[in-house]
C-alpha positions, -999 to +999 in steps of 0.1 A: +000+000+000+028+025-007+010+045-032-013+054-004+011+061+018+029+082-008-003+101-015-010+108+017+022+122+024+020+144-009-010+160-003-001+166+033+035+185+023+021+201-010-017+203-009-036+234-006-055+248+024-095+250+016-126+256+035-154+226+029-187+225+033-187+208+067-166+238+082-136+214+094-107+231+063-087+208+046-055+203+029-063+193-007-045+185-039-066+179-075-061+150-097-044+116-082-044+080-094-033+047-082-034+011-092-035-020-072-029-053-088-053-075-074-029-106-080-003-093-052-034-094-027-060-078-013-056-040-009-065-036+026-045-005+042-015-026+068-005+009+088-041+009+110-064-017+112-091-006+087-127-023+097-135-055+071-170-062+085-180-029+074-166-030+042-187-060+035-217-051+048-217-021+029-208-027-001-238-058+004-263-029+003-254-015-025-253-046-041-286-045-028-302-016-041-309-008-004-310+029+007-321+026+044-295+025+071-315+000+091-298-031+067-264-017+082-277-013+114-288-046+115-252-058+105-238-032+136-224-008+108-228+027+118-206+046+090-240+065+079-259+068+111-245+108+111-264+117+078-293+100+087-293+114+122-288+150+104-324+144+091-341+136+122-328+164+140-336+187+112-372+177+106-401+190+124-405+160+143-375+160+162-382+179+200-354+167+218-319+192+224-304+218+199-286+196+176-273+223+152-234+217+141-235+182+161-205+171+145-178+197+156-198+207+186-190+166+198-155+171+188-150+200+208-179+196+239-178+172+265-211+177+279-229+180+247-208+148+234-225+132+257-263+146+249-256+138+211-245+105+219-283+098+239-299+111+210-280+089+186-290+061+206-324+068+207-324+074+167-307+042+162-326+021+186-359+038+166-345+027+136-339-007+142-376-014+160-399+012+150-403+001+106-426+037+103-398+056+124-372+035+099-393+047+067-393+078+077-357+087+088-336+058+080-334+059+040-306+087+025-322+097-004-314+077-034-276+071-028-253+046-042-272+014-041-308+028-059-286+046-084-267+013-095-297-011-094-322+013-098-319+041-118-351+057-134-357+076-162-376+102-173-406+079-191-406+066-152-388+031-160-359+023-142-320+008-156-305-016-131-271-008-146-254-033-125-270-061-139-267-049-172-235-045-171-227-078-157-245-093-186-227-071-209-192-084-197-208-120-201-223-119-239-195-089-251-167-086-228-144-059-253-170-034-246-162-007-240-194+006-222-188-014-190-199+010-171-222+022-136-227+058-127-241+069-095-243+106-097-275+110-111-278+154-113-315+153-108-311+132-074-284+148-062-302+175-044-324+149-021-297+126-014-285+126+025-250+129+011-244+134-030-217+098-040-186+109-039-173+079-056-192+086-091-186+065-112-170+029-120-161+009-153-149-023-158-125-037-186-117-074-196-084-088-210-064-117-214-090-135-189-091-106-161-112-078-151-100-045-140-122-023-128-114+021-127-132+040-107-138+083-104-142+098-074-152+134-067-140+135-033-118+117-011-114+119+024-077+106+022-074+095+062-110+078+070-126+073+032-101+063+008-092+035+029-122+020+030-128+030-011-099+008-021-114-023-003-148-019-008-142-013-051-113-040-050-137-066-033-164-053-062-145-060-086-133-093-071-173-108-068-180-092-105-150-112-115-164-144-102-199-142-116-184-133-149-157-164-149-130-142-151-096-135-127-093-104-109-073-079-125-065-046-117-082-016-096-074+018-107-084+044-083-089+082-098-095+109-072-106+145-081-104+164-047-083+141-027-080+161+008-067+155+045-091+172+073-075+196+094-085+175+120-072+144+110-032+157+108-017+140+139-035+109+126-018+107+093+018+115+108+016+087+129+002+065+101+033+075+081+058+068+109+045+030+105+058+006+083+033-013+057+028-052+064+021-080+038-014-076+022-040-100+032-058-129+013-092-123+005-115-158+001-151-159-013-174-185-003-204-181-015-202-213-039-228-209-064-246-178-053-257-155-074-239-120-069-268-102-055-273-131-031-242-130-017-240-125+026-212-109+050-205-146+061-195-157+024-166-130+025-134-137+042-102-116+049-072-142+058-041-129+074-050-095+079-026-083+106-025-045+102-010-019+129-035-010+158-061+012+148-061+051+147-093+072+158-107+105+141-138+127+137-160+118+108-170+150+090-207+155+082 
């Protein structure tokens, strides 16, 4: 994983300092790319221990076409709990404490840390056992997973372009069309948060499938991380429903930035040395891609450096 350690320490020495739209600042450098070849293992980040489970489980609603937090819930993933939580507290229907600016206000507040973290509790625990509480505050808008399996268009049909594309590798794999998008311009203003990872196509050659993705926007210390697994074990489940090898993942970023609070972080993360990437096993026999469960993936000899805590911006 030296490329993104390499990156990180790039933008860090030469990025520029920007304001973002969550009020944190960054430090932010434009146009970066990196390949991993998915023959020399899996890509999972060695310097901190970088969360597998939720990687999977993620990645599985997508797959889905699901757009409610409750399936990640349910599978004890909280990575989107914040946006979600951002709607409930915004909406009419919320009556409990000022919630305004809860992400830096927990950062920097003690006291109301521990208010926020009560009401995050209570939302979750709503979530999970209340369906008409779920409906109504757990789904994001329609995010990554209704974009790829469920994209509609204007004569009100919808393009599951995952599928399609699958079938397309199948019957004509030297297209060059392979390809899913999830920014959808007419969405983008009711989604909980607009994708940052974009768009993603695959390519087939000499028995292999590489896959490239675009992203936007990449949170270099907490997002990419998790990016490179989650697109790598994509492209390693498209690759066995299509009878193919994995190839390569290529990983384009348009704004790749560091928060400002995330700067001790990555200095320790670069004073660590990277280990030997792990083996990743599938085990889903003959399951269909879309049937695929968090128990059928497998991450063997994964022994990263402890992990290192920071602030999710929202």
């Amino acid at each position: 994983m030296e490329q993104y350690l390499n990156l990180l320490h790039k933008v860090l020495e030469q990025g520029t300092e920007k304001n973002d739209r969550t009020g944190t600042g960054t430090i932010s450098s434009f146009g970066h790319q990196m390949k991993f070849d998915l023959s020399e293992g899996f890509p999972m980040v060695t310097t901190k221990r970088v969360p597998f489970g939720l990687i999977k489980s993620e990645l599985l609603w997508f797959l889905k076409g699901d757009t409610n937090i409750k399936y990640l819930l349910d599978h004890n993933n909280h990575i989107w709990d914040e946006w979600a939580f951002k709607n409930w507290v915004e909406s009419d229907a919320y009556n409990g404490p000022d919630m305004t600016d809860f992400g830096l206000r927990a950062q920097n507040d003690p006291e109301f840390k521990a208010i926020y973290d009560e009401q995050m509790k209570t939302f979750t625990t709503a979530i999970t056992n209340d369906p008409e509480f779920s409906a109504l505050f757990g789904d994001l808008g329609n995010v990554y997973g209704k974009q790829w399996r469920e994209w509609k268009k204007s004569t009100g049909e919808t393009i599951d372009q995952l599928s399609e594309v699958i079938t397309s590798i199948k019957q004509n794999p030297d297209s060059r069309r392979h390809i899913v998008s999830a920014w959808n311009p007419e969405d983008v203003p009711t989604m909980a948060l607009p994708p940052c990872h974009t768009l993603f196509q695959f390519y087939v050659a000499d028995g292999k499938l590489s896959c490239q993705l675009y992203q936007r926007s990449g949170d270099l210390f907490l997002g990419i991380p998790f990016n490179i697994a989650s697109y790598a074990l994509l492209t390693h489940l498209v690759a066995k429903e299509c009878d193919l090898k994995p190839g390569t993942f290529v990983h384009t970023i348009g704004d790749a930035h560091i928060y400002t609070n995330h700067l001790e972080q990555v200095k320790e993360q670069l004073s660590r040395s990277p280990r030997t990437l792990p083996t990743l096993l599938l085990e889903n026999g003959g399951k269909d891609i879309f049937e695929t469960d968090v128990s059928d993936i497998k991450l063997e000899n994964y022994n990263p450096h402890p992990a290192i805590k920071a602030p999710v911006a929202v």
